[in-house]
C-alpha positions in Angstrom: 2.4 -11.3 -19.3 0.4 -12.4 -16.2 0.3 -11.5 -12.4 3.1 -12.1 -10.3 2.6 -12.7 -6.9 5.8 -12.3 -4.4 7.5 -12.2 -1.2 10.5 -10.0 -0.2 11.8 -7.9 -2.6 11.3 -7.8 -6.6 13.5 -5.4 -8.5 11.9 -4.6 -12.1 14.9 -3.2 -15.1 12.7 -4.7 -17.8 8.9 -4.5 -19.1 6.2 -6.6 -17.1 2.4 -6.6 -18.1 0.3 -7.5 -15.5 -0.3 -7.0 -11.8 2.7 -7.2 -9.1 1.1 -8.4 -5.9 2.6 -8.9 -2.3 1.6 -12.0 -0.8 -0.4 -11.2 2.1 1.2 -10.8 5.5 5.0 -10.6 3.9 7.1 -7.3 4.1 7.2 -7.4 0.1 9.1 -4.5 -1.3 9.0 -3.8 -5.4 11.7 -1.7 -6.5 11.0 -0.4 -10.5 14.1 1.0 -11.6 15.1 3.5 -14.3 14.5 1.7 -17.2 12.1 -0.7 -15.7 8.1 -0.2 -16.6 4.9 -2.0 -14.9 1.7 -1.9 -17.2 -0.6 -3.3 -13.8 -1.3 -2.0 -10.5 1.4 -2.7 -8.0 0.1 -4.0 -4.3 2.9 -3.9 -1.8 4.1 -2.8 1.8 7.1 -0.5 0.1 7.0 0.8 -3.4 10.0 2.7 -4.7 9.6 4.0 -8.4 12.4 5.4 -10.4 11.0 4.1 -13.5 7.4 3.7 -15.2 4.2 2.3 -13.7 1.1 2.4 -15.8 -1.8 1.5 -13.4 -2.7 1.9 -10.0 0.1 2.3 -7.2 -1.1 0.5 -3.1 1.5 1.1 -0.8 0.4 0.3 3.1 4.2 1.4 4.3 5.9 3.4 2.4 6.0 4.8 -1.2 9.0 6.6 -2.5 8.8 8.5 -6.0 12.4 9.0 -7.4 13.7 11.9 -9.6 12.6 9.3 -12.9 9.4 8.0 -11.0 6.2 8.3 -13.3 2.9 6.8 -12.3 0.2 6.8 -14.7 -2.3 5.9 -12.3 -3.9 6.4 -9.0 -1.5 6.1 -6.1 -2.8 4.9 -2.5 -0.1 5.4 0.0 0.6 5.5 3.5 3.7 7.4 3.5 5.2 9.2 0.9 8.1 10.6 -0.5 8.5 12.7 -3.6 11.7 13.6 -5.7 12.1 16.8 -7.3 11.2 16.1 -10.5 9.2 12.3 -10.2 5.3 12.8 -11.4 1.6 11.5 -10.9 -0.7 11.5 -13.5 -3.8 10.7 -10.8 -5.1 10.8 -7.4 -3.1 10.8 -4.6 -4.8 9.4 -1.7 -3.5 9.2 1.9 -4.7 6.4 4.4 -3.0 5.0 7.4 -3.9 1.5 6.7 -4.6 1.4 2.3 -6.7 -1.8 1.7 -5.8 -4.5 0.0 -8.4 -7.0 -1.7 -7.6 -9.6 1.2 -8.0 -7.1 3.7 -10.1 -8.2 6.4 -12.5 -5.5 7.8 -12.4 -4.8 12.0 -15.5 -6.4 13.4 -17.9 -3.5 14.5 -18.8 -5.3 17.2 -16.0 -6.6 19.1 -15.9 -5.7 23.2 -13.1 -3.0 23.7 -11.0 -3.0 27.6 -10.9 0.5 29.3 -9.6 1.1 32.7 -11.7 3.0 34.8 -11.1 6.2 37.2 -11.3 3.7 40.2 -8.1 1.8 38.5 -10.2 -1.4 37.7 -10.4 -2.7 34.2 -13.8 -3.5 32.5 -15.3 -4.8 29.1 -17.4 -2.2 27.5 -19.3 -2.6 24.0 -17.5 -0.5 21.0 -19.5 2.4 19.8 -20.9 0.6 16.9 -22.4 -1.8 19.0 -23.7 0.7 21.3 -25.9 2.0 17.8 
């Protein structure tokens, strides 16, 4: 019982209560297999899911449901892949970059590089600073 924070890959076959969390900046992969069940959200680049997960699902890769994949939860994914016959008891929502609670937000502000039709290269202030 407790949070487990990892990197590289986890492989579940038993019962874990609590949250599974990629450390931040590692290519962490959880694997939950058939007779393995997570009662926490998961929060990892790759997710694959033959199993049970009872909780939220954050995937910023990629998230693959198997044939035995069931998630009792929201799932947050940026690629997906679903087995004939794997289910989702929640919202499935797409993003190309899912947050994650350390995720640090793009500065609004920050001077962006564009090359002009003449060929020469100049600073010009982002949209949100132009606002």
């Amino acid at each position: 019982m407790g949070d487990v924070h990892f990197s590289g890959c986890l492989e579940i076959e038993g019962i874990v209560q609590g949250n599974l969390v990629a450390d931040e900046g590692s290519s962490g992969e959880v694997s939950v297999a058939e007779n393995g069940r997570v009662e926490g959200e998961i929060r990892a680049p790759v997710v694959v899911i033959d199993g049970t997960v009872e909780g939220d699902v954050f995937s910023t890769e990629r998230l693959e449901l198997a044939p035995r994949g069931r998630v009792l939860g929201n799932v947050h994914y940026a690629m997906l892949e679903m087995a004939a016959g794997s289910e989702v008891n929640g919202s499935l929502t797409h993003s190309d970059a899912v947050s994650t609670p350390a995720a640090k937000q793009p500065d609004p502000f920050i001077e962006v590089t564009e090359m002009g039709a003449d060929g020469v290269v100049q600073e010009v202030p982002s949209q949100a600073a132009k606002s």
